[in-house]
C-alpha positions as CSV (number, residue, x, y, z in Angstrom):
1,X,196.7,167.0,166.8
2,X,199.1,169.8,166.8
3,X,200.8,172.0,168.9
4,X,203.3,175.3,168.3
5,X,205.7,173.8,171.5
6,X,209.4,175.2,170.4
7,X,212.1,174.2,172.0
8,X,216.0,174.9,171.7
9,X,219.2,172.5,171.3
10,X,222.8,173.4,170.3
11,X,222.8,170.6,167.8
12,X,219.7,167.8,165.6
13,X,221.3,165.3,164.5
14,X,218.5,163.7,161.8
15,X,218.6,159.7,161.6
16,X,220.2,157.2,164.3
17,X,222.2,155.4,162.2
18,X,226.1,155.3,162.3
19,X,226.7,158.8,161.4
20,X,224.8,160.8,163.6
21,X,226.1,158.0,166.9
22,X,229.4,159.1,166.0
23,X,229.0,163.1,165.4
24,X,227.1,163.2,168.0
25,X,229.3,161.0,170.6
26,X,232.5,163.2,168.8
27,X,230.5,166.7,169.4
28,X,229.6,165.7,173.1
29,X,233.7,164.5,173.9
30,X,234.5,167.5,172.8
31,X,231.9,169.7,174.4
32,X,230.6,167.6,177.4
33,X,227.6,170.9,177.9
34,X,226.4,170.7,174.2
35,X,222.3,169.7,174.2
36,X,221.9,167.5,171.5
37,X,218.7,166.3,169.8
38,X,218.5,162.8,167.7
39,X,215.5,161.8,166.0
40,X,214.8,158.8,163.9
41,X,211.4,157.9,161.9
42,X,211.6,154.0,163.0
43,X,211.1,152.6,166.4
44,X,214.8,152.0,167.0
45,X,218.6,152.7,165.9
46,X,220.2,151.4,162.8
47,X,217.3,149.7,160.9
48,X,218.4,151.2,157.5
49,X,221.4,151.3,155.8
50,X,223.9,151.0,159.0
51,X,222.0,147.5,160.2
52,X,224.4,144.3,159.4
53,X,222.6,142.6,156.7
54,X,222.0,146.0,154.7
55,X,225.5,146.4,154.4
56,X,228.4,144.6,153.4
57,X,230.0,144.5,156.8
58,X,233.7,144.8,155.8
59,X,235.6,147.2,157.5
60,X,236.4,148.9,154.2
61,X,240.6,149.3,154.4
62,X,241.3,149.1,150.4
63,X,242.6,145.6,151.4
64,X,240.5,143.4,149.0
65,X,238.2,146.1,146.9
66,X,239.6,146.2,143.7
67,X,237.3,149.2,142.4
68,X,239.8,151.5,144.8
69,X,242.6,151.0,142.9
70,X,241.9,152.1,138.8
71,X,244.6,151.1,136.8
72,X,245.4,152.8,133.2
73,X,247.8,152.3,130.5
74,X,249.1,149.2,132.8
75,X,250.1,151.2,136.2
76,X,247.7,151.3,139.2
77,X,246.7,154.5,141.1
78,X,246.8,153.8,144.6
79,X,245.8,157.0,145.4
80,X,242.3,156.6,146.8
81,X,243.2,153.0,148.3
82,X,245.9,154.7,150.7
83,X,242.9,157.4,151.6
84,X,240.6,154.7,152.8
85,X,243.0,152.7,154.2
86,X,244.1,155.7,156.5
87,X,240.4,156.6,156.8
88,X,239.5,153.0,158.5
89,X,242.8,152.9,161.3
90,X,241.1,156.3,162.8
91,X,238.2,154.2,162.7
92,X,240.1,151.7,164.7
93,X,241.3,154.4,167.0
94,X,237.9,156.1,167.9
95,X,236.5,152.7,168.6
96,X,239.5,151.5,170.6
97,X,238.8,154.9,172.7
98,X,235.2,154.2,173.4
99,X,236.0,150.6,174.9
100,X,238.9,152.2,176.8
101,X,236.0,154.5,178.4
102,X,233.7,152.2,179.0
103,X,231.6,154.1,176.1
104,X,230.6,150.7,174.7
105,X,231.5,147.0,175.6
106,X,232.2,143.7,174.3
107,X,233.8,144.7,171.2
108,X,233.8,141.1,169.6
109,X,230.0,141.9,169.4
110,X,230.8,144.1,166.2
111,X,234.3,143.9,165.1
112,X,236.0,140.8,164.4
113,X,239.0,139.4,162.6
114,X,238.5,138.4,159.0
115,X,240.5,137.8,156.7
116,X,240.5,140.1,153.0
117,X,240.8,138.6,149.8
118,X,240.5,140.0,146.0
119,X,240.5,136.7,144.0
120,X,240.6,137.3,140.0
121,X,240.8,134.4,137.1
122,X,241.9,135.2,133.0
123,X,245.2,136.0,132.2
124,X,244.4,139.8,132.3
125,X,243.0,139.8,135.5
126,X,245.8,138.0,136.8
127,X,248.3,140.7,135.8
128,X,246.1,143.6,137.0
129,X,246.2,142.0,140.1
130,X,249.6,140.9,140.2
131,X,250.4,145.0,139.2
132,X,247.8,146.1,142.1
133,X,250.0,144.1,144.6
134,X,253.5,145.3,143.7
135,X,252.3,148.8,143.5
136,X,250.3,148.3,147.2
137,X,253.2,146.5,149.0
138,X,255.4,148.9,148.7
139,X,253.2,150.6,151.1
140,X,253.3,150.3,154.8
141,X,249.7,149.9,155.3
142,X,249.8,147.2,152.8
143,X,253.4,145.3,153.5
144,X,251.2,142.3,155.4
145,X,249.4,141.7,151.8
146,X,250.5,138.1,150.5
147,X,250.1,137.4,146.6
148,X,249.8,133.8,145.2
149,X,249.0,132.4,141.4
150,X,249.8,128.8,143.1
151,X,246.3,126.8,143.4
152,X,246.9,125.0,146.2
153,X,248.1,128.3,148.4
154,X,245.0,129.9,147.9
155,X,243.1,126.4,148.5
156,X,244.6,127.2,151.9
157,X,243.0,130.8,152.6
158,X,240.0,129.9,151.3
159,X,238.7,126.3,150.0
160,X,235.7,127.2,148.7
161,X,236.8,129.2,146.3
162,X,238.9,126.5,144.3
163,X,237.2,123.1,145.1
164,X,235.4,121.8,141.9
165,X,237.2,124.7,140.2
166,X,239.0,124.1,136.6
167,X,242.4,123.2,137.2
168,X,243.7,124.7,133.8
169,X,242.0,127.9,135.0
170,X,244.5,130.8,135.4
171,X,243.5,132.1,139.0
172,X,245.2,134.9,141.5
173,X,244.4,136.1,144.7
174,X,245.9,138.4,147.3
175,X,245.3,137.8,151.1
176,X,245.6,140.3,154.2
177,X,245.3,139.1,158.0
178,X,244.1,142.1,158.9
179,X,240.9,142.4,157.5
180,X,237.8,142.7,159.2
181,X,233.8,142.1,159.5
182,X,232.1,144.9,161.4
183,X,228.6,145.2,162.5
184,X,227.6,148.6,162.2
185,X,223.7,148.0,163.5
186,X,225.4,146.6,166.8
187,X,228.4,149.2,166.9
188,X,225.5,151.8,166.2
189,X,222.8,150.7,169.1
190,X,226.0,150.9,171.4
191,X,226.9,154.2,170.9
192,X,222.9,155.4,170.7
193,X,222.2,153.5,174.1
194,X,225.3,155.5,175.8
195,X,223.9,158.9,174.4
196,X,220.8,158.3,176.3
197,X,222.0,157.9,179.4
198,X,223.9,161.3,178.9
199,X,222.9,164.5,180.5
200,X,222.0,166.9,177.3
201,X,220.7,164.0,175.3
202,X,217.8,163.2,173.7
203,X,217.4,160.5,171.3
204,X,213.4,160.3,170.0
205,X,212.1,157.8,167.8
206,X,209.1,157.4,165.4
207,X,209.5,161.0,164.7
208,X,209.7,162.6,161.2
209,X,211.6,165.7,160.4
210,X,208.7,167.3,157.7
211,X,210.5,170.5,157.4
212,X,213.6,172.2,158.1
213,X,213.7,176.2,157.8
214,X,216.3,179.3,158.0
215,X,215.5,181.2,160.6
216,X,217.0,185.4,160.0
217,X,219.1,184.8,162.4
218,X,220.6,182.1,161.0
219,X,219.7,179.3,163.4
220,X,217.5,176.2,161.9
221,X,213.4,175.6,162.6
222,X,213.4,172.2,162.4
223,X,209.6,170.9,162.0
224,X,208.8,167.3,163.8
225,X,206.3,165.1,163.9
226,X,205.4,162.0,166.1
227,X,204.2,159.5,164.4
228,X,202.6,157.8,167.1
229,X,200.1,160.9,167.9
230,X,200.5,163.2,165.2
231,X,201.6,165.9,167.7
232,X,204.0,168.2,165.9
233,X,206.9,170.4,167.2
234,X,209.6,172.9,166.3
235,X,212.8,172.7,167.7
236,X,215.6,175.6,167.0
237,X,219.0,174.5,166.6
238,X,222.3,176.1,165.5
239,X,223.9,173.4,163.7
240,X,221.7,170.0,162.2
241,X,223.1,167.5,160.4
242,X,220.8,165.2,158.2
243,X,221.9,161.9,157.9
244,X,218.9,160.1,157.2
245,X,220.6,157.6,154.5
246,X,218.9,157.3,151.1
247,X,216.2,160.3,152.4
248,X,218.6,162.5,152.9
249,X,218.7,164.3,149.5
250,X,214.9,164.8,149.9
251,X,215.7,167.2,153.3
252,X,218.4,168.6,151.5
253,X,215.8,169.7,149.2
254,X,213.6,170.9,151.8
255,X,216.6,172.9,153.3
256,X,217.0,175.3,149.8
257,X,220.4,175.7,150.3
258,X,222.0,176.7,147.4
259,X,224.6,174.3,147.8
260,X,222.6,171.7,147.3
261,X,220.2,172.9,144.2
262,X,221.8,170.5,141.5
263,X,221.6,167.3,143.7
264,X,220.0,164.8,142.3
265,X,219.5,160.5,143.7
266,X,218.4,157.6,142.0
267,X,217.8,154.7,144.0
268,X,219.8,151.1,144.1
269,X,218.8,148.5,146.1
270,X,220.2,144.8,146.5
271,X,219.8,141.9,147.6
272,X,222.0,138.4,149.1
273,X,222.4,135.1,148.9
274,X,222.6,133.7,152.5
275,X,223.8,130.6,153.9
276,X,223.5,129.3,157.1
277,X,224.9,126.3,157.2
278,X,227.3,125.8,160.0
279,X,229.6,123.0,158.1
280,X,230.0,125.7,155.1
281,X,230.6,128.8,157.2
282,X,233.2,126.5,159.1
283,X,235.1,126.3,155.4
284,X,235.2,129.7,154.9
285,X,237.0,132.4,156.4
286,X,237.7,135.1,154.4
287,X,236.2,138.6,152.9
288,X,236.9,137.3,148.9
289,X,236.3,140.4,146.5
290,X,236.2,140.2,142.7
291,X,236.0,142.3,139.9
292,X,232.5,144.2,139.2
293,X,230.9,143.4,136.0
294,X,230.7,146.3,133.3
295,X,228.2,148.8,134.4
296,X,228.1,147.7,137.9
297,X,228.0,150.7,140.5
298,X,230.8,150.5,143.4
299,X,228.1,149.1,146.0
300,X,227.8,146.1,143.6
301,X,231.6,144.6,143.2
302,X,230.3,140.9,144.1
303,X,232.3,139.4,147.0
304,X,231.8,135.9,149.0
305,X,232.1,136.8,152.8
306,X,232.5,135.3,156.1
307,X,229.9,137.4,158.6
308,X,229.0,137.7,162.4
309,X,226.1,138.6,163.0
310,X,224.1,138.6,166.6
311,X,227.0,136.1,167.5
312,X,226.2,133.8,164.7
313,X,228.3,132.9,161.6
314,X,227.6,132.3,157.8
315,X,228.1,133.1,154.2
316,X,227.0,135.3,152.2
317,X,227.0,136.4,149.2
318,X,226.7,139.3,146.5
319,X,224.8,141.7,146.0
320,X,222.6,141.7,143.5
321,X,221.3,145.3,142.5
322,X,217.9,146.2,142.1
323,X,215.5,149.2,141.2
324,X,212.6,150.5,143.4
325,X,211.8,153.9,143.8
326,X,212.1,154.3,147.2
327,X,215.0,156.3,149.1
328,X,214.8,153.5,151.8
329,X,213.8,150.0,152.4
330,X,211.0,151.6,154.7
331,X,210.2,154.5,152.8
332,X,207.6,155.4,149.8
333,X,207.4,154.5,146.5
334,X,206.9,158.4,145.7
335,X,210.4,159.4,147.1
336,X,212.1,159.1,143.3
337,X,209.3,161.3,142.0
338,X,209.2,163.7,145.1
339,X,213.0,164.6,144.9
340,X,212.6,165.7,141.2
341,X,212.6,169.6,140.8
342,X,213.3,172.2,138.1
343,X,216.7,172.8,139.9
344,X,218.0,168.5,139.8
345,X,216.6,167.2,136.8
346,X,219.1,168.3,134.1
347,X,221.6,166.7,136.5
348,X,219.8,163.5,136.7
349,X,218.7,163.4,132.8
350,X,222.9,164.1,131.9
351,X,223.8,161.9,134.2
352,X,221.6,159.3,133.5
353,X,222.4,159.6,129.9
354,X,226.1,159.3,130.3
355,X,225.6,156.2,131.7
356,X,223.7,154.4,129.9
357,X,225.4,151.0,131.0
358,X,224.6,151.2,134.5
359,X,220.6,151.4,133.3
360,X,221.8,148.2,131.3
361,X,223.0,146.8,134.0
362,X,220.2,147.5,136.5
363,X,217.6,146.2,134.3
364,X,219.4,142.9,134.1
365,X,219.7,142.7,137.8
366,X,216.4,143.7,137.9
367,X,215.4,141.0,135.8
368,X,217.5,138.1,136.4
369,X,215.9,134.3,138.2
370,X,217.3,132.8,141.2
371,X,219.3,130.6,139.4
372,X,221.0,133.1,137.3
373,X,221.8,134.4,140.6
374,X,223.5,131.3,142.2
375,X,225.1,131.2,138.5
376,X,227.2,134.4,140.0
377,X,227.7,132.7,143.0
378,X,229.4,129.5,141.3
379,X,232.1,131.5,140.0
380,X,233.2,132.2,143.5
381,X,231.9,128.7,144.8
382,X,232.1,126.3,142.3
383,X,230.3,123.7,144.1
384,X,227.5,125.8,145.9
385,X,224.3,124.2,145.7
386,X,221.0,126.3,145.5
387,X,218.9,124.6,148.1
388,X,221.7,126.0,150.8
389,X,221.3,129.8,149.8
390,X,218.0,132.2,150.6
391,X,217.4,135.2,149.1
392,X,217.7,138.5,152.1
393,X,216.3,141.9,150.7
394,X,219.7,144.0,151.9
395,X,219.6,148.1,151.6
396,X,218.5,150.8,149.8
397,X,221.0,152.8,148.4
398,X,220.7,156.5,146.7
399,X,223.5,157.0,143.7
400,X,224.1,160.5,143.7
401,X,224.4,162.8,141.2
402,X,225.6,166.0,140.8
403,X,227.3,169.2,138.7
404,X,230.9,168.7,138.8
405,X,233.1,172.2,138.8
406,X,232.8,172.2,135.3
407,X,228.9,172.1,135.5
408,X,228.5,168.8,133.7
409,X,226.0,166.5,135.1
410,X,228.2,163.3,136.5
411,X,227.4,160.8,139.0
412,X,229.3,160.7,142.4
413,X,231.0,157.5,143.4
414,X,231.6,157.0,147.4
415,X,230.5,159.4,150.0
416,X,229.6,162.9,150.1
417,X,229.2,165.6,152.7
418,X,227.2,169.2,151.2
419,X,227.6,172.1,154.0
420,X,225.9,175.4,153.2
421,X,228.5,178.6,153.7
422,X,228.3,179.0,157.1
423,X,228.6,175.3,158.3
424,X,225.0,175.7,160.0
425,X,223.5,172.6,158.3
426,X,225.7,169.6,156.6
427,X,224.1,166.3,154.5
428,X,225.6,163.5,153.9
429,X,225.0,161.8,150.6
430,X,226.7,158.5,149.5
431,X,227.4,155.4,149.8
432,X,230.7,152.6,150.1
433,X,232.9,152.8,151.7
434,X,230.5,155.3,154.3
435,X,230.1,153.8,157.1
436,X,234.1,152.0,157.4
437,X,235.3,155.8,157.2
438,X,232.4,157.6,159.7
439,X,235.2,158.8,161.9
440,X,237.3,160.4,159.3
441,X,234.1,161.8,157.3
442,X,232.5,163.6,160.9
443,X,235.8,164.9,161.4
444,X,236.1,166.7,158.2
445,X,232.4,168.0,158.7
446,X,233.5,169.3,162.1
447,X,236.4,171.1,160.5
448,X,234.1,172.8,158.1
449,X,231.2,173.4,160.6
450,X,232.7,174.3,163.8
451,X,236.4,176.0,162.3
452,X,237.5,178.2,165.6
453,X,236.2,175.4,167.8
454,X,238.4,172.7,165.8
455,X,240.9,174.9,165.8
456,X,241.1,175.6,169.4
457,X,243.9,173.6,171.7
458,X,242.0,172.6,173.6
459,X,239.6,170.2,170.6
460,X,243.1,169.9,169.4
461,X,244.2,167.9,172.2
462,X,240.8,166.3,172.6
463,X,241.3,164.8,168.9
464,X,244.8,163.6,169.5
465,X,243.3,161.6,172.7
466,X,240.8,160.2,170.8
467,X,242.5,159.2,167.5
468,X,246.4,159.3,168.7
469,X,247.2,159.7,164.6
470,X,245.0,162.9,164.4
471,X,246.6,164.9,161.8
472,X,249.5,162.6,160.7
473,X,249.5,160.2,157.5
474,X,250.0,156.5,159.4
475,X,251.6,155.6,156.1
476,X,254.3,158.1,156.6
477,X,254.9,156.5,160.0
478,X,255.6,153.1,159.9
479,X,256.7,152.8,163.6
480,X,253.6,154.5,164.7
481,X,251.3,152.3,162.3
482,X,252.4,149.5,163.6
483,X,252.3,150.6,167.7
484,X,248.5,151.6,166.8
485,X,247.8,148.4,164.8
486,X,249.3,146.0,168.0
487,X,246.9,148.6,170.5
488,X,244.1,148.4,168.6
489,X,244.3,145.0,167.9
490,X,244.6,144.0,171.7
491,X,241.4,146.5,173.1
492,X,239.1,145.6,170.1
493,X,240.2,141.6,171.2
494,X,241.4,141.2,166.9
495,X,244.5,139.1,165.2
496,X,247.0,140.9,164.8
């Protein structure tokens, strides 16, 4: 069955994950009369890569991931650790706003106090992260960070991670209050459920976006399908914004912006031990990160985690990568082959070919038994016993690669937003620390998509009311960070 119905919004938002709930909730603060259009292939919000068990769940503030803070010839570049760390307190802000407006509720039921850790062992591990804390306390983002090399000190932040350990082993760990473990499929359904019952809103599921068209007069034909009946649909919008996770970079494709020609994905999945077992979650309470073995992408630094999720506590741990050639954990096997074209695959053959020891590393993933797999796991939890983990399939990731300025094919660590010249359509590629730094990432989009409207007093004061740091560097104002950490703290009920 189909039909030529078309329709008009101001704005399509494409997936109903955590990026599109939080443009979209930005867009309509700022513009209460926008008409904005969601649509989302499954039956309901955050199923893919935003739901809590196909992410990692920490609230990503460069307190305990090592793989944000490179160090070379002995000093440590805390560069991109600061960024994130500034990136995740506006995240702290926007959220703190929406429960102060009675936009969502019951913030314990995504957000929660844990504890971050990076835990190392081997004499050079121990002085890299020994270096990473002096360089990091100087900071004030970081001045709460506590360092140890004492045993029985870190037996006290986190006992599972030394009982039945090698006393002779050189160990070192470094421990912030502050940390915390979000739940982005909850914090995600909140926001989506509050766009519905807004005037201007729609929010459709099982509905596929087949094709997405310039218009001449520069507006978007975005082509839509329901699944249910096979009726299909144009709707003309000014801006859309695809953020359809791991299937993005196939309607970037479809787009033919120029921008976005060289693009290229190869998917990562993963996978996690879980435990459930309430007398071991009740030892554990900490995020503890470690270093990522040689090869490893980002998404796979291997960490032992206290998590929440649908009010319930446990362990987990991981991940494990893996290869299938799907662009989402509900998608097709054909999506790897689909998104190849004469304008990506130099990019993905020189990338791919460069780097040569993620492959290796995939394959063994890939490849390797349960038990090698609660082998891993022992060298966070010595005494972990197989028969109290299971196995969770956890999401599909796209690594993306691209042309750097130079024109050499690379791959692109962290998350990425491609805009075509005008700001009319914007993609986000990417992955860690995503969905930690949504607020920061929709607000650079904004400032690239809508530049008079952001620009305008009257979106500047809007910003400043919703994220009381807008425009400042917290780190550059201690007295400040620490009024916004104590506020925070008290509406999103955390430790502080």
């Amino acid at each position: 069955m189909s039909t030529n119905n078309k329709t008009e919004s101001d704005v399509v938002l494409i997936g109903a994950g955590i990026m599109s709930a939080t443009l979209g909730l930005l867009l309509k603060e700022l513009n209460p009369n926008a008409t904005i259009e969601i649509f989302e292939r499954l039956d309901s919000a955050a199923q893919e890569s935003s739901d809590a068990m196909n992410n990692a769940g920490t609230g990503h503030s460069a307190f305990c991931e090592l793989n944000y803070t490179p160090e070379k010839n002995g000093v440590v570049d805390t560069t991109k650790a600061l960024n994130i760390c500034e990136q995740f307190e506006e995240s702290r802000q926007f959220w703190s706003y929406l429960v102060n407006k009675n936009i969502i509720h019951s913030p314990q039921s995504f957000v929660n106090t844990v504890p971050h850790m990076s835990f190392v062992w081997g004499d050079e591990n121990v002085k890299f992260l020994r270096n990473r804390f002096e360089a990091l306390k100087k900071q004030p983002l970081f001045e709460a960070m506590e360092f140890s090399e004492n045993p029985e000190e870190i037996k006290k932040w986190a006992p599972l991670i030394m009982e039945g350990r090698n006393a002779n082993e050189k160990v070192a760990a470094t421990h912030m209050n502050l940390g915390t473990d979000v739940n982005f499929g909850e914090l995600t359904r909140r926001m989506i459920k509050h766009q519905l019952s807004q005037d201007g809103v729609n929010v459709t599921f099982n509905t596929e976006i087949y094709d997405l068209k310039r218009a001449q007069d520069g507006r978007w034909n975005v082509s839509i399908k329901d699944l249910k009946t096979g009726t299909k649909r144009t709707i003309v919008s000014k801006f859309v914004f695809i953020g359809a996770g791991g299937a993005s970079i196939l309607l970037l494709e479809k787009s033919g912006i120029p921008e976005g020609k060289a693009y290229g994905g190869f998917p990562v999945s993963g996978q996690w031990l879980v435990c459930e077992d309430e007398k071991l979650a009740e030892q554990h309470f900490a995020k503890v990160y470690g270093k990522a073995s040689v090869g490893a992408p980002p998404m796979s630094v291997p960490h032992l985690d206290t998590r929440y999720i649908n009010g319930k506590k446990s362990l987990l741990f991981g991940p494990y990568a893996g290869f299938s050639t799907k662009f989402l954990k509900t998608g097709s096997y054909w999506d790897l082959f689909s998104s190849i074209s004469t304008g990506n695959i130099g990019t993905m053959v020189g990338a791919g070919l460069d780097n040569m020891d993620l492959t290796k590393y995939l394959i063994s993933e890939v490849m390797a038994s349960q038990d090698k797999k609660v082998k891993a796991l022992k060298e966070y939890f010595p005494n972990a016993k197989k028969e109290d983990w299971r196995l969770e399939i956890a999401g599909q990731r796209v690594q993306t690669m691209k042309r750097n300025k130079d024109g050499k094919p690379e791959l692109a660590f962290g998350t990425e937003v491609v805009n075509c010249e005008d700001g009319s359509l914007a993609v986000l590629l990417g992955a860690s620390p995503g969905a930690s730094t949504t607020v920061s990432i929709m607000l650079n989009l904004i400032k690239k998509c809508f530049p008079n409207e952001y620009k305008s007093a009257e979106w500047q004061a809007k910003f400043k009311e919703m994220i009381p740091s807008f425009g400042l560097k917290l780190n550059d104002h201690p007295e400040l960070l620490k009024e916004l950490r104590e506020e925070t703290s008290k509406t999103l009920e955390l430790k502080y």
